[in-house]
PyMOL Python script that loads the backbone (N, CA, C, O; Angstrom):
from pymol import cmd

cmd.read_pdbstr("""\
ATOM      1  N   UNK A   1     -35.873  -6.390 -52.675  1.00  0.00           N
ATOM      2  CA  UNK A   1     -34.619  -6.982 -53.129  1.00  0.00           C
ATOM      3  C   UNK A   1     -34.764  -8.496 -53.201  1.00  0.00           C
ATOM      4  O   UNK A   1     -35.213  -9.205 -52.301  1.00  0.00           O
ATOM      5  N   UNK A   2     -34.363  -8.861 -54.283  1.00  0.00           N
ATOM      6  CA  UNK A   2     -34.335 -10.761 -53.983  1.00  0.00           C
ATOM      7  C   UNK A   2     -33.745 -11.243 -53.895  1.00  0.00           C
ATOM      8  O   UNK A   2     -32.793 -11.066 -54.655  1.00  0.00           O
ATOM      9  N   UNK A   3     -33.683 -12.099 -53.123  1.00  0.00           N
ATOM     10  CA  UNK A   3     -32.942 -13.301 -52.428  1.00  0.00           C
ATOM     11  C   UNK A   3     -32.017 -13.840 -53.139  1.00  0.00           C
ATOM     12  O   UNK A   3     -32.143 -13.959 -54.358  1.00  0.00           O
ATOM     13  N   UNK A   4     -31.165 -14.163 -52.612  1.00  0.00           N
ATOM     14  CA  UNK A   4     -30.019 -15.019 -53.746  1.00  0.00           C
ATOM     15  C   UNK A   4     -30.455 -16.618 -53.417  1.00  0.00           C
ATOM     16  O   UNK A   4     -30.833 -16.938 -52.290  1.00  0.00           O
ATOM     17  N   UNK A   5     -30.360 -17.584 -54.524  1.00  0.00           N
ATOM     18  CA  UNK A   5     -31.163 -19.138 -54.420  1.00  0.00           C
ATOM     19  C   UNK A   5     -29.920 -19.863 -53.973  1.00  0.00           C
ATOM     20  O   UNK A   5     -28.822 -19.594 -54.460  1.00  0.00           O
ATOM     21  N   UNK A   6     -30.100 -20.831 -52.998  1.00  0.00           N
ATOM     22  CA  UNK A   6     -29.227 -21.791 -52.960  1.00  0.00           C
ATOM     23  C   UNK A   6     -29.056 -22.615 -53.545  1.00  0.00           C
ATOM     24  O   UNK A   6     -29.905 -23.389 -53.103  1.00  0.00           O
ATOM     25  N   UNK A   7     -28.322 -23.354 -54.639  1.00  0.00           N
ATOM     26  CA  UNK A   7     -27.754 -23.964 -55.159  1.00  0.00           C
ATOM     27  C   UNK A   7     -26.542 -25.178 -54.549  1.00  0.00           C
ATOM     28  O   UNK A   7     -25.360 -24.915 -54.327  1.00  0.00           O
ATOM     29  N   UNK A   8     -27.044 -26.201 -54.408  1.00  0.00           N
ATOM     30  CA  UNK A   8     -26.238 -26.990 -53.797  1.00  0.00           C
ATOM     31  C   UNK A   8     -25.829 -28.383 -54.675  1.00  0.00           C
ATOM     32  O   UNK A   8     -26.247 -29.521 -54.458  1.00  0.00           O
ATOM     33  N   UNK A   9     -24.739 -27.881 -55.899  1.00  0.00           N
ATOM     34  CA  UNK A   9     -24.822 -28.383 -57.067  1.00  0.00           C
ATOM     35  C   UNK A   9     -23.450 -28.629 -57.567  1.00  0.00           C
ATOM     36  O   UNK A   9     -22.602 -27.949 -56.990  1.00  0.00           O
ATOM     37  N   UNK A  10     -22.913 -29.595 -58.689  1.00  0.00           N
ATOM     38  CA  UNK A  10     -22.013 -29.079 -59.391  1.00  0.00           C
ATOM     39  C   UNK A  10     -22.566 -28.970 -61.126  1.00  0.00           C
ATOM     40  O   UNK A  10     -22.361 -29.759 -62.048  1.00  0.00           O
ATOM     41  N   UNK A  11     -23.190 -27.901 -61.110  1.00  0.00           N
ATOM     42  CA  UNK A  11     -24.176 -27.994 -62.508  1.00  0.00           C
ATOM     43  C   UNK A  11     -22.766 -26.755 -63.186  1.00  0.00           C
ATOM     44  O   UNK A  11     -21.711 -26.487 -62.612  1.00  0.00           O
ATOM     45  N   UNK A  12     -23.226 -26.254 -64.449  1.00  0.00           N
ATOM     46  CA  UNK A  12     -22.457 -25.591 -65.284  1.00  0.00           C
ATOM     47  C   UNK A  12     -22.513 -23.757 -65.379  1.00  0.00           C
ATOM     48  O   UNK A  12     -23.451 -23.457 -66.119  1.00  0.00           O
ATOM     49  N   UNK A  13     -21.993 -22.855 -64.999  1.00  0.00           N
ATOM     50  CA  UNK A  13     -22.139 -21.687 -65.057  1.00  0.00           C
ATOM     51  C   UNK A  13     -23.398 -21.095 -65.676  1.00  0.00           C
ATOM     52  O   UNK A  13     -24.191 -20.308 -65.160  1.00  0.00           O
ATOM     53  N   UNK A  14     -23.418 -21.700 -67.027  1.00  0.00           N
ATOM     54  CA  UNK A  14     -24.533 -21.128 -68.244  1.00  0.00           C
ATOM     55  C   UNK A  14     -25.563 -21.308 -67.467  1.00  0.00           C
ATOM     56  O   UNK A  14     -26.277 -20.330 -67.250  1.00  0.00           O
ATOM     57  N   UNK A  15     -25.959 -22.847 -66.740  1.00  0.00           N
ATOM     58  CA  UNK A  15     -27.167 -23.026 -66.039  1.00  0.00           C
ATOM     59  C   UNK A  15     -27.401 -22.453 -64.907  1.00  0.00           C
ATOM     60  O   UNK A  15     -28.565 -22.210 -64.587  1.00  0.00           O
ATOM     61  N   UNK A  16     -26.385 -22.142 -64.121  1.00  0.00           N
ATOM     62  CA  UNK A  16     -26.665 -21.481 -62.814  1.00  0.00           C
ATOM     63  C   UNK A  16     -26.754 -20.219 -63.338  1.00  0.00           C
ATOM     64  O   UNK A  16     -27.526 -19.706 -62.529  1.00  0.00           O
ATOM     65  N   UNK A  17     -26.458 -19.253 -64.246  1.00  0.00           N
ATOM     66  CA  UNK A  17     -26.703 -17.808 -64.757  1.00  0.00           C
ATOM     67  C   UNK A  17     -27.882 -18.080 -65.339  1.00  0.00           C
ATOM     68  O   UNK A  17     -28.684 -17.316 -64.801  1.00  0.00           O
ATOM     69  N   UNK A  18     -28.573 -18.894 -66.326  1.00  0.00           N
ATOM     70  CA  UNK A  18     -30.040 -19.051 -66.667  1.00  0.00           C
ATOM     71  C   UNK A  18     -31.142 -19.239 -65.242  1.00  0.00           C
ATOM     72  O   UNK A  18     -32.324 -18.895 -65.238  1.00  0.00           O
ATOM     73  N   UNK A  19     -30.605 -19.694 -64.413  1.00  0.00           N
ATOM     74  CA  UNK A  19     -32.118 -19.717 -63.100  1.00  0.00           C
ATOM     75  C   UNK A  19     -31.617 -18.478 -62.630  1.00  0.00           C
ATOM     76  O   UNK A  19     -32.634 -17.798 -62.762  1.00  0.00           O
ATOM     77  N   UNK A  20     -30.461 -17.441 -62.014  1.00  0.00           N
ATOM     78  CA  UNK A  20     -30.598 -16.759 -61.587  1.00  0.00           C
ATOM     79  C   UNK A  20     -31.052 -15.653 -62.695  1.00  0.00           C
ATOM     80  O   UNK A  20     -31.603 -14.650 -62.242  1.00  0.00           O
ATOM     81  N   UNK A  21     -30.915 -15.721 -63.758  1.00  0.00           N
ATOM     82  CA  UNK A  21     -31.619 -14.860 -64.811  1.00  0.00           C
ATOM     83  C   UNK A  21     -33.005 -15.028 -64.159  1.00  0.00           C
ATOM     84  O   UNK A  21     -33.499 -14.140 -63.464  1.00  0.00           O
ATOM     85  N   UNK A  22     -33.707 -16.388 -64.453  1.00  0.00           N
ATOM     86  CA  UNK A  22     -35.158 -16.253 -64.490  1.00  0.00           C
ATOM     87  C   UNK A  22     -35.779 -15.689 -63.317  1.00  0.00           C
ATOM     88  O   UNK A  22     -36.780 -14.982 -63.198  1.00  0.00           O
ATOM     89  N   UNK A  23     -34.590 -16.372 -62.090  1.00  0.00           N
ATOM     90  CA  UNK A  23     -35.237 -15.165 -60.852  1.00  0.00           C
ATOM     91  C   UNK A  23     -35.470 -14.111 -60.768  1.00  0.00           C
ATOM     92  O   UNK A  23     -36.493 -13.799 -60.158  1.00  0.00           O
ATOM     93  N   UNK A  24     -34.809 -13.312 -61.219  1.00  0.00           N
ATOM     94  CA  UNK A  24     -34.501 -12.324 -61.216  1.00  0.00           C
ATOM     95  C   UNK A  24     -35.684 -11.405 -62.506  1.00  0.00           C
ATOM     96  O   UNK A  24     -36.327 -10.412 -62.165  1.00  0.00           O
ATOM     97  N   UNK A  25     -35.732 -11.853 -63.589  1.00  0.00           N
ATOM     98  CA  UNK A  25     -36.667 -11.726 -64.602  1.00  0.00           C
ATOM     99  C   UNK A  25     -38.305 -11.707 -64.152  1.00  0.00           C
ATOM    100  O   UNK A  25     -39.001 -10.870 -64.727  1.00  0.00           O
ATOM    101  N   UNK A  26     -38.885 -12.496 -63.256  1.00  0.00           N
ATOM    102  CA  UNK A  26     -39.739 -12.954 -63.118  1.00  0.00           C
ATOM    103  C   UNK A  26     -40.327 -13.077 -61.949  1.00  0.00           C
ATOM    104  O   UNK A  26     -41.366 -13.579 -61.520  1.00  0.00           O
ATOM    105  N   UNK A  27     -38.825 -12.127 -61.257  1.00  0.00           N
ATOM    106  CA  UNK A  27     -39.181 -11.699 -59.570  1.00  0.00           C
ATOM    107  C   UNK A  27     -39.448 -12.727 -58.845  1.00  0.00           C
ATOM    108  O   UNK A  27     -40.422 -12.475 -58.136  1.00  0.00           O
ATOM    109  N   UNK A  28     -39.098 -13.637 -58.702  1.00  0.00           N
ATOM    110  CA  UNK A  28     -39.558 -14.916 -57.773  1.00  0.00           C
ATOM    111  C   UNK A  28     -38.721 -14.743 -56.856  1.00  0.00           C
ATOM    112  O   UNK A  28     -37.563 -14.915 -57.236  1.00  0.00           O
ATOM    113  N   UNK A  29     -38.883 -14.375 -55.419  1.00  0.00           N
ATOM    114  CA  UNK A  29     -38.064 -14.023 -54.337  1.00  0.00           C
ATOM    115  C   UNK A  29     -37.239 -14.821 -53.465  1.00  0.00           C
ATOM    116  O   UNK A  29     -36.111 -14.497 -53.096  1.00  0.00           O
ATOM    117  N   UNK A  30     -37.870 -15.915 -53.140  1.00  0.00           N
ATOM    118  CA  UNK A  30     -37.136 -16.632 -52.352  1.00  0.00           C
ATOM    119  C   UNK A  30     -37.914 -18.448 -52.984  1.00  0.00           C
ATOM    120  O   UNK A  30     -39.049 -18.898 -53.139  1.00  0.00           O
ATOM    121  N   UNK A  31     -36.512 -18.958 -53.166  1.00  0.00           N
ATOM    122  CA  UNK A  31     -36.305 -20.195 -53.517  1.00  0.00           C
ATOM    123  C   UNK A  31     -34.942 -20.926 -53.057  1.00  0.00           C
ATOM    124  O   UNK A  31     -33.868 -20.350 -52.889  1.00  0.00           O
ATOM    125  N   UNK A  32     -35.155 -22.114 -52.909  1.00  0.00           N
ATOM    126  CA  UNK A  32     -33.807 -22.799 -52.800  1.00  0.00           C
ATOM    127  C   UNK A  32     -33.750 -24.344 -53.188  1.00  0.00           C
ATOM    128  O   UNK A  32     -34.520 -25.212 -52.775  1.00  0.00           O
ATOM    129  N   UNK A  33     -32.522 -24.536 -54.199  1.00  0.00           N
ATOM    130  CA  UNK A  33     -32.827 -25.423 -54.546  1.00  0.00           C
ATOM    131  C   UNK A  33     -31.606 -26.166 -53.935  1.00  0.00           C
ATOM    132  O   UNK A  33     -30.411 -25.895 -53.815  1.00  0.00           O
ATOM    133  N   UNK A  34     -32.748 -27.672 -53.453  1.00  0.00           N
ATOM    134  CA  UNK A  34     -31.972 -28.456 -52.492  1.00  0.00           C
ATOM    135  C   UNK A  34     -31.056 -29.551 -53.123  1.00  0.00           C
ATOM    136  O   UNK A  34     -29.948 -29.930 -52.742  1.00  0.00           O
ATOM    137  N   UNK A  35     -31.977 -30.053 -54.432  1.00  0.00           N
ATOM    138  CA  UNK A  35     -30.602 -31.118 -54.703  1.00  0.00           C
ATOM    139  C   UNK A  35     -31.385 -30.888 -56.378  1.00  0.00           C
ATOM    140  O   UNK A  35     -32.588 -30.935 -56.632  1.00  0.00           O
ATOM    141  N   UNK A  36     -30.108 -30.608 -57.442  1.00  0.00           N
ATOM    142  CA  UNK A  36     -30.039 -30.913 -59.018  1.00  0.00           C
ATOM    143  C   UNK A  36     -29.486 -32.039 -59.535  1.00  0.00           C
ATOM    144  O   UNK A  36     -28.264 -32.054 -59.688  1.00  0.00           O
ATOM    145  N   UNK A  37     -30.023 -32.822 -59.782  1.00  0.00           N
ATOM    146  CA  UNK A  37     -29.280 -33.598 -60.070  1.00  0.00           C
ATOM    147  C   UNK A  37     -29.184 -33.660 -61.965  1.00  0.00           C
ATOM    148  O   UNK A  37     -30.256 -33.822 -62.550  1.00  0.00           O
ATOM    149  N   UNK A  38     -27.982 -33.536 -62.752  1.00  0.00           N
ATOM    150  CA  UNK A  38     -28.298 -33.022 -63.873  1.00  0.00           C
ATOM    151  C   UNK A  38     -27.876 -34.079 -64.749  1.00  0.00           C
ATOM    152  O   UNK A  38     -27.238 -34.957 -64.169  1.00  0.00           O
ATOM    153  N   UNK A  39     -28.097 -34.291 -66.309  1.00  0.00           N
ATOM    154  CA  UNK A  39     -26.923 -35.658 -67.421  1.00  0.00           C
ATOM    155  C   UNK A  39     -27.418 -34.700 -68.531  1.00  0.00           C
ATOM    156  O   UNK A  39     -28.362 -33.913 -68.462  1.00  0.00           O
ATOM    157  N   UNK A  40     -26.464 -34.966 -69.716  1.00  0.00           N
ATOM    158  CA  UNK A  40     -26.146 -34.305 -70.600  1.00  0.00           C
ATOM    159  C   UNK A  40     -27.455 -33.669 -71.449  1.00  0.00           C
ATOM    160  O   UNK A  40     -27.641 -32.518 -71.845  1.00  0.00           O
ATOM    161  N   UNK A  41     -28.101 -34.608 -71.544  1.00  0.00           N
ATOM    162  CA  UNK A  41     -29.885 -34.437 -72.184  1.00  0.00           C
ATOM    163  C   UNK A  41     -30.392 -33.347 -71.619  1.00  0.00           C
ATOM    164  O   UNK A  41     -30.960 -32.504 -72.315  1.00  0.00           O
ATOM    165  N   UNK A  42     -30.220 -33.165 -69.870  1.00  0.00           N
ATOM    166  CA  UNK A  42     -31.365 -32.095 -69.472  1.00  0.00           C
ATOM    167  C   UNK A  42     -30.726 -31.265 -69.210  1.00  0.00           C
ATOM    168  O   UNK A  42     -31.319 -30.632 -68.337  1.00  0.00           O
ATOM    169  N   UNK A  43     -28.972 -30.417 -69.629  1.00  0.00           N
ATOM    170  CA  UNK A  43     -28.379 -29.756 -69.547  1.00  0.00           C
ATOM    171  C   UNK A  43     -28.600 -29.035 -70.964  1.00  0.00           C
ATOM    172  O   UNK A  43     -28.879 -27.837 -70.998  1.00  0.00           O
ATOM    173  N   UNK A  44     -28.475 -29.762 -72.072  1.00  0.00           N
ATOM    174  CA  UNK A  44     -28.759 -29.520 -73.622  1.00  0.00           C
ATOM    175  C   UNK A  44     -30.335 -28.342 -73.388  1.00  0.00           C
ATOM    176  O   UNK A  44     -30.676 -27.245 -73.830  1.00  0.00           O
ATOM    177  N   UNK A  45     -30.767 -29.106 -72.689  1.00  0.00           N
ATOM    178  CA  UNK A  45     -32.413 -28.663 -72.861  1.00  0.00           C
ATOM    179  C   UNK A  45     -32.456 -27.330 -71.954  1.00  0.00           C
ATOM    180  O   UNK A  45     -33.141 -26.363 -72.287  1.00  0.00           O
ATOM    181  N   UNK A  46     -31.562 -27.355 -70.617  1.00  0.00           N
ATOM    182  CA  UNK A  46     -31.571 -25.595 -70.293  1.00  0.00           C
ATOM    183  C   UNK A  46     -30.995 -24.828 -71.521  1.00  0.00           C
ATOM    184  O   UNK A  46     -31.630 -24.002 -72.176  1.00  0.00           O
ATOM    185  N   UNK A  47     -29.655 -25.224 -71.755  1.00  0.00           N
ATOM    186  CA  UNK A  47     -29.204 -24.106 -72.722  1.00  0.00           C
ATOM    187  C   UNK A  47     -30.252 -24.378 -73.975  1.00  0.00           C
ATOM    188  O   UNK A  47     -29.280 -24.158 -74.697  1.00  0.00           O
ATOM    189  N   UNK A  48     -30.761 -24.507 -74.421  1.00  0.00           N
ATOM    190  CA  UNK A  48     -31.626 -24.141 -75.137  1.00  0.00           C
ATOM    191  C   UNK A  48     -33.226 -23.378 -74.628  1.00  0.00           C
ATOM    192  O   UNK A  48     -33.922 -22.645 -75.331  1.00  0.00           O
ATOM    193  N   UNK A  49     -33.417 -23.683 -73.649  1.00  0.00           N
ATOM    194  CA  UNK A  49     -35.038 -23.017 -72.927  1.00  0.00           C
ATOM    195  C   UNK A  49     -33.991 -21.504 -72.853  1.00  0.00           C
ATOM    196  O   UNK A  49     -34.633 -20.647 -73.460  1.00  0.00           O
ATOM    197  N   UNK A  50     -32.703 -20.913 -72.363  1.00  0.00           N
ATOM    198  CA  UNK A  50     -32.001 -20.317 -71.560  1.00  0.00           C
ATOM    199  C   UNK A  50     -32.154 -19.281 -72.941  1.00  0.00           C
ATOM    200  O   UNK A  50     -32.574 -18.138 -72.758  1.00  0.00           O
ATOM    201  N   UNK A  51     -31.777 -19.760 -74.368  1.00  0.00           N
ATOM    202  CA  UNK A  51     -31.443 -19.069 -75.464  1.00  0.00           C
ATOM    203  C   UNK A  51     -32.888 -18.115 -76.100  1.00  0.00           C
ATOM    204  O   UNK A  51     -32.961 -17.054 -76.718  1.00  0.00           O
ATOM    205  N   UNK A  52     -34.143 -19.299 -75.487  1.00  0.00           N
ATOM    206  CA  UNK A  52     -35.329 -18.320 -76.302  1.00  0.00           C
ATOM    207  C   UNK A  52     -35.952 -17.590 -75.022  1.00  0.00           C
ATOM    208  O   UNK A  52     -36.712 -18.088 -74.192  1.00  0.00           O
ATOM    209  N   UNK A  53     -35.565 -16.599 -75.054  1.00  0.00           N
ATOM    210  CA  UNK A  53     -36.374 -15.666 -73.777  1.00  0.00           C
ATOM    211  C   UNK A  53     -37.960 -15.569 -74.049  1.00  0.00           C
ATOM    212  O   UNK A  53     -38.720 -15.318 -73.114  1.00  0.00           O
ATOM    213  N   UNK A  54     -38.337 -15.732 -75.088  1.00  0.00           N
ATOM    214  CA  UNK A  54     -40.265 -15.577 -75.326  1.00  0.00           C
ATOM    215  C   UNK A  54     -40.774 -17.177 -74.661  1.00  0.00           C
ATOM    216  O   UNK A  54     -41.972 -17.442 -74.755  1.00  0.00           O
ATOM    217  N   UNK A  55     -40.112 -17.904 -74.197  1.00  0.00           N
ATOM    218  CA  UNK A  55     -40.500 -18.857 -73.724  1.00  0.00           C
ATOM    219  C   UNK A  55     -39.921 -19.245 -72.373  1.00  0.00           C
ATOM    220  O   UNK A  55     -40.435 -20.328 -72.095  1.00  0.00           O
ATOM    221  N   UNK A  56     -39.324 -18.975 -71.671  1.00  0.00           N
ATOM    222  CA  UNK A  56     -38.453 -18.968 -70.446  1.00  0.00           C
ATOM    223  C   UNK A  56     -39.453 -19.244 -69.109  1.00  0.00           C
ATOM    224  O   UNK A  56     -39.227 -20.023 -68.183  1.00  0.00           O
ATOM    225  N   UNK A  57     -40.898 -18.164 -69.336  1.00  0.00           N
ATOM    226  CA  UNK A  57     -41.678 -18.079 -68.690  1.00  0.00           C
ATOM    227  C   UNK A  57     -42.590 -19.286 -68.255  1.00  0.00           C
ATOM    228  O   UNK A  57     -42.986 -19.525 -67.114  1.00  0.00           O
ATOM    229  N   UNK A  58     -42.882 -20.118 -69.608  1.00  0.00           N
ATOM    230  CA  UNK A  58     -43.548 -20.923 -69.801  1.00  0.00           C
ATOM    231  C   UNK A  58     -42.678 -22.655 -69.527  1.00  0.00           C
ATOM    232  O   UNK A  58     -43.131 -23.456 -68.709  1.00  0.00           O
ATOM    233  N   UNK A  59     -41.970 -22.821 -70.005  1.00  0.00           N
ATOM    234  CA  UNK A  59     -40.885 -23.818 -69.434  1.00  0.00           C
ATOM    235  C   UNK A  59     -40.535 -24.064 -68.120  1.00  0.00           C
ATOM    236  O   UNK A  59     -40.487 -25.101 -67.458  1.00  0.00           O
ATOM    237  N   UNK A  60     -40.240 -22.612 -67.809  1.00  0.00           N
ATOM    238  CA  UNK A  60     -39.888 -22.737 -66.083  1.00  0.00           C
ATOM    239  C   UNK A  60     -40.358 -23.335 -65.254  1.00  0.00           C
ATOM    240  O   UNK A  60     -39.949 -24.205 -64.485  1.00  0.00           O
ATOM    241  N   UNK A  61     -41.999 -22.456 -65.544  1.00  0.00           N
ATOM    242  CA  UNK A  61     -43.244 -23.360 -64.952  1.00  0.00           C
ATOM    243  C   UNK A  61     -43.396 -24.709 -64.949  1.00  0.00           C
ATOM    244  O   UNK A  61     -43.547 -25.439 -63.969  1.00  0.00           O
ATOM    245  N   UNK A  62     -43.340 -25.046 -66.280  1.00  0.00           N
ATOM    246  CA  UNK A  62     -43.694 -26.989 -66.853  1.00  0.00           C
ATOM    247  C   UNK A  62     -42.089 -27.601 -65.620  1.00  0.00           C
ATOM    248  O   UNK A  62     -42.035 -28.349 -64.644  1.00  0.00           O
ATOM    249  N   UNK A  63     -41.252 -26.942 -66.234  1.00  0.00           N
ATOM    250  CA  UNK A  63     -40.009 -27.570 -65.318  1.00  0.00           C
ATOM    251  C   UNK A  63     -40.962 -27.888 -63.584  1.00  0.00           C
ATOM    252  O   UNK A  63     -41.544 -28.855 -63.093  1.00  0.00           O
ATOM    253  N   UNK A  64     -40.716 -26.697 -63.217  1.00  0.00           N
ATOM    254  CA  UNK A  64     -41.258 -26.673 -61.711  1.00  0.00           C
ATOM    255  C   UNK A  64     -42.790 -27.469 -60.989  1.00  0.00           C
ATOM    256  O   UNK A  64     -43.087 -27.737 -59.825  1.00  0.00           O
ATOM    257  N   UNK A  65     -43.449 -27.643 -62.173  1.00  0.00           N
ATOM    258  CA  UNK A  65     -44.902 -28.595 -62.276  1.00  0.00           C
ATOM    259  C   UNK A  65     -44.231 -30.344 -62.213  1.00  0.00           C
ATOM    260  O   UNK A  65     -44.916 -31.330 -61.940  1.00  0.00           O
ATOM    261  N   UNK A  66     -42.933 -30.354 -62.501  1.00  0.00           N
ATOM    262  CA  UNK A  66     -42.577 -31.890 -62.741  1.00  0.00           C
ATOM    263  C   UNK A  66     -42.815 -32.490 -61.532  1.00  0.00           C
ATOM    264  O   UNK A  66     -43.170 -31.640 -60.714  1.00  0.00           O
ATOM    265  N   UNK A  67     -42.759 -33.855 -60.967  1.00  0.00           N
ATOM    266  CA  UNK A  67     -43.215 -34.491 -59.860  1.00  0.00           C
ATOM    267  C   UNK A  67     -41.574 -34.984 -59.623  1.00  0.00           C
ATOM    268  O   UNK A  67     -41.130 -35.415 -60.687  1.00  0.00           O
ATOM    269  N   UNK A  68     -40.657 -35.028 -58.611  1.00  0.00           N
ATOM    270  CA  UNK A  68     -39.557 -35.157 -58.499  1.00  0.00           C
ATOM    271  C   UNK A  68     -39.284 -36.438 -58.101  1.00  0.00           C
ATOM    272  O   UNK A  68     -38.329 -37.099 -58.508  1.00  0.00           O
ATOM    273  N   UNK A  69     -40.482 -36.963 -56.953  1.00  0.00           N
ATOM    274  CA  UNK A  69     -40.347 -38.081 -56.287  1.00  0.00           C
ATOM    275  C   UNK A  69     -41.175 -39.253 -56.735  1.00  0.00           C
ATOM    276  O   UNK A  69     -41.549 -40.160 -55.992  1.00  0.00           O
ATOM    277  N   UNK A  70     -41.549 -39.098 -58.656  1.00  0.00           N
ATOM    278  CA  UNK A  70     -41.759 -40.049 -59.704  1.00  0.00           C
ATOM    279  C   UNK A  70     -40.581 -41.466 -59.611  1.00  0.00           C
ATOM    280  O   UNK A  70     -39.357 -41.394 -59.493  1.00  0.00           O
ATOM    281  N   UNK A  71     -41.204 -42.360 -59.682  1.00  0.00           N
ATOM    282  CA  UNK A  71     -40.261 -43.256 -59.807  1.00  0.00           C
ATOM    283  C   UNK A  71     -39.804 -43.332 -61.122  1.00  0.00           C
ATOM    284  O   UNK A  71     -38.739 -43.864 -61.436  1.00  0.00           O
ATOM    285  N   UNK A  72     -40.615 -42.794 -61.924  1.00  0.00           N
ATOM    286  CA  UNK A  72     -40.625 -42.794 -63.507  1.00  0.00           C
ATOM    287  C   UNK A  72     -39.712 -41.744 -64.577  1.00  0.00           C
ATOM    288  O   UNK A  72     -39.496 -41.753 -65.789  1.00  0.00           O
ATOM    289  N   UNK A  73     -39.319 -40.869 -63.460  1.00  0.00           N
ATOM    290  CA  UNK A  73     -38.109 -39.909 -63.955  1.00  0.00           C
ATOM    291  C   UNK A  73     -36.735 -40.864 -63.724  1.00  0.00           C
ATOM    292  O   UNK A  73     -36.612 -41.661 -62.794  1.00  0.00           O
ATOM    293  N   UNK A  74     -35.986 -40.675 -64.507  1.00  0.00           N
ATOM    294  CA  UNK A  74     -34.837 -41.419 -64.601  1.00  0.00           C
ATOM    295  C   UNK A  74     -33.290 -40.116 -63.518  1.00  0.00           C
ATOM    296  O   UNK A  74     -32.196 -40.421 -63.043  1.00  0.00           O
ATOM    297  N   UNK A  75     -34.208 -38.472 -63.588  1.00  0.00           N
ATOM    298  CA  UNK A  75     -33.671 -37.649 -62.835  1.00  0.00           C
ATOM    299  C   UNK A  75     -34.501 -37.190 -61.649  1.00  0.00           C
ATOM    300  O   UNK A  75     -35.685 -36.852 -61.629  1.00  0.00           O
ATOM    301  N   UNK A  76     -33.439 -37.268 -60.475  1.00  0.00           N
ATOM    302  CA  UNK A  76     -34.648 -36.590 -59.810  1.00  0.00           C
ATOM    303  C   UNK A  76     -33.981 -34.775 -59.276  1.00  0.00           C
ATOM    304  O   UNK A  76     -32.965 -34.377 -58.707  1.00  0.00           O
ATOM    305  N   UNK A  77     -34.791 -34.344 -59.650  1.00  0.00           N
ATOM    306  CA  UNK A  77     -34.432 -32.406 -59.592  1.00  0.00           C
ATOM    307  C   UNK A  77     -35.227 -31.497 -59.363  1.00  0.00           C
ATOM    308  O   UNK A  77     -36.432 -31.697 -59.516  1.00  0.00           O
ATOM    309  N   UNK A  78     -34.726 -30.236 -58.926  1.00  0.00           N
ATOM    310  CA  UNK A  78     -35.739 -29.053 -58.353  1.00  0.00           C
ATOM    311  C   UNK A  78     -36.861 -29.848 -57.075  1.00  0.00           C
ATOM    312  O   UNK A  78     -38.078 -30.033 -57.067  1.00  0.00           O
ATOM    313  N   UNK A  79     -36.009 -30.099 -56.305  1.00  0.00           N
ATOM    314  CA  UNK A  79     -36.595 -30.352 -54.531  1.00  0.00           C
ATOM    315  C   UNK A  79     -36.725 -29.037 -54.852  1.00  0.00           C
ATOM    316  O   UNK A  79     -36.053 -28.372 -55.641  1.00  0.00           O
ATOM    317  N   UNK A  80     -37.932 -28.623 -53.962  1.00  0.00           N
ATOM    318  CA  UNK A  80     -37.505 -26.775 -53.647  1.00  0.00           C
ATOM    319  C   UNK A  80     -38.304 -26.709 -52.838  1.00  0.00           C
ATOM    320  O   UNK A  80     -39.237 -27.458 -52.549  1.00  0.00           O
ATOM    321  N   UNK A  81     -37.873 -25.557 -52.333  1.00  0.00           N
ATOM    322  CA  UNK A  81     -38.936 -24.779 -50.911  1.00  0.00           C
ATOM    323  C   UNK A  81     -39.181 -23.120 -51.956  1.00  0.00           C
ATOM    324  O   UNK A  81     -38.419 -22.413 -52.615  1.00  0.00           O
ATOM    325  N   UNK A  82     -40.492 -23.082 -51.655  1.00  0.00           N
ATOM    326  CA  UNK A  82     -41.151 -21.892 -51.872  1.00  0.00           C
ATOM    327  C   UNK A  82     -41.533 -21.078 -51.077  1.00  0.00           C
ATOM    328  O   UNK A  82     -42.525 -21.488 -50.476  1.00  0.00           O
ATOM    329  N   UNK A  83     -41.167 -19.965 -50.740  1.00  0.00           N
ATOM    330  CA  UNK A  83     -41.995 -19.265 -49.403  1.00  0.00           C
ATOM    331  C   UNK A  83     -42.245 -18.153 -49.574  1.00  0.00           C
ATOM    332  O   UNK A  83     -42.838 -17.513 -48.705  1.00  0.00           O
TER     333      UNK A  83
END
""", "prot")
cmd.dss("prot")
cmd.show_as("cartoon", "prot")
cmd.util.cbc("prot")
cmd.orient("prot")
């Protein structure tokens, strides 16, 4: 059974139903995400990764590969614990 993710956010329904989609899709069991911080640009860009399912897989990843504690991101998002 998998885990339900923590979310400690005020992000938008569509987006919180697109990660628990992908969890759930892609079986990733336990995650929690500690702080999202989101602006209109990288909200645009879930609902669109969210709309093409042949790519969901591949995005997720690149998302989750990002370096958070870049000084060079203007966002910083997806802290997470993996276990």
């Amino acid at each position: 059974k998998l885990s339900t993710p923590t979310v400690k956010s005020t992000i938008p329904n569509q987006i919180c139903n697109g990660i628990n989609y992908i969890l759930t899709r892609f079986q990733i069991e336990k995650i929690v995400f500690k702080s999202i911080l989101i602006d209109e640009m990288f909200m645009s860009m879930f609902v669109r990764i969210f709309s093409n399912i042949n790519k969901l897989q591949l995005v997720f990843s690149k998302i989750f590969l990002v370096d958070s504690n870049s000084q060079d991101h203007t966002l910083r998002f997806f802290q997470w614990i993996v276990s």
